[in-house]
C-alpha positions, -999 to 999 in steps of 0.1 A, spaced: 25 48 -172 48 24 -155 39 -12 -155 41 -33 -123 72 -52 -133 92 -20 -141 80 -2 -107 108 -3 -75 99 -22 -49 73 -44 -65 95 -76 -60 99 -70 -29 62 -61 -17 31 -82 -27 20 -53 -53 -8 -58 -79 -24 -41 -101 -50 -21 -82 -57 -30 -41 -86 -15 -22 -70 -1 17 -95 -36 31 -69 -58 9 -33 -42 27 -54 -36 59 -61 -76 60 -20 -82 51 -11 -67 83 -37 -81 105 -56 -47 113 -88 -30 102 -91 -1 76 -95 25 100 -59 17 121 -46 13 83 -59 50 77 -46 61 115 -7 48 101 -11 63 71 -20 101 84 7 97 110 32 85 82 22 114 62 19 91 34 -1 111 8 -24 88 -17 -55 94 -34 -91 79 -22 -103 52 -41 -83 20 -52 -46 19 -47 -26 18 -76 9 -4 -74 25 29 -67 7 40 -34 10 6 -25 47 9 -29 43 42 -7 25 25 19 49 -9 21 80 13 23 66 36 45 48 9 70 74 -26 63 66 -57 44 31 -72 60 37 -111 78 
């Protein structure tokens, strides 16, 4: 398993360890369900239940850097 430190992208998103879709939702300002609405029309393809640093790479690459 790759550790946070080793995994691309993680300095350059705010990436920890495990992140529920209300914690990224709340970085860009939106609610859960227009964070699930980006994600199915991104096509971005992550597994329910907490979001491990690499879907939350996914999403950040996929979506930009939240303000």
């Amino acid at each position: 398993m790759m550790s946070t430190s080793n995994l691309p992208g993680a300095e350059t998103y705010p990436v920890e360890k495990v992140k529920t879709r209300a914690q990224i939702a709340a970085e860009y300002g939106i609610s859960v369900r227009t964070l699930h609405r980006w994600i199915k029309k991104n096509a971005i393809s992550i597994p329910g239940g907490a979001l491990k640093p690499v879907h939350q790479v996914l999403i950040y690459e996929c979506l930009g850097a939240p303000r």
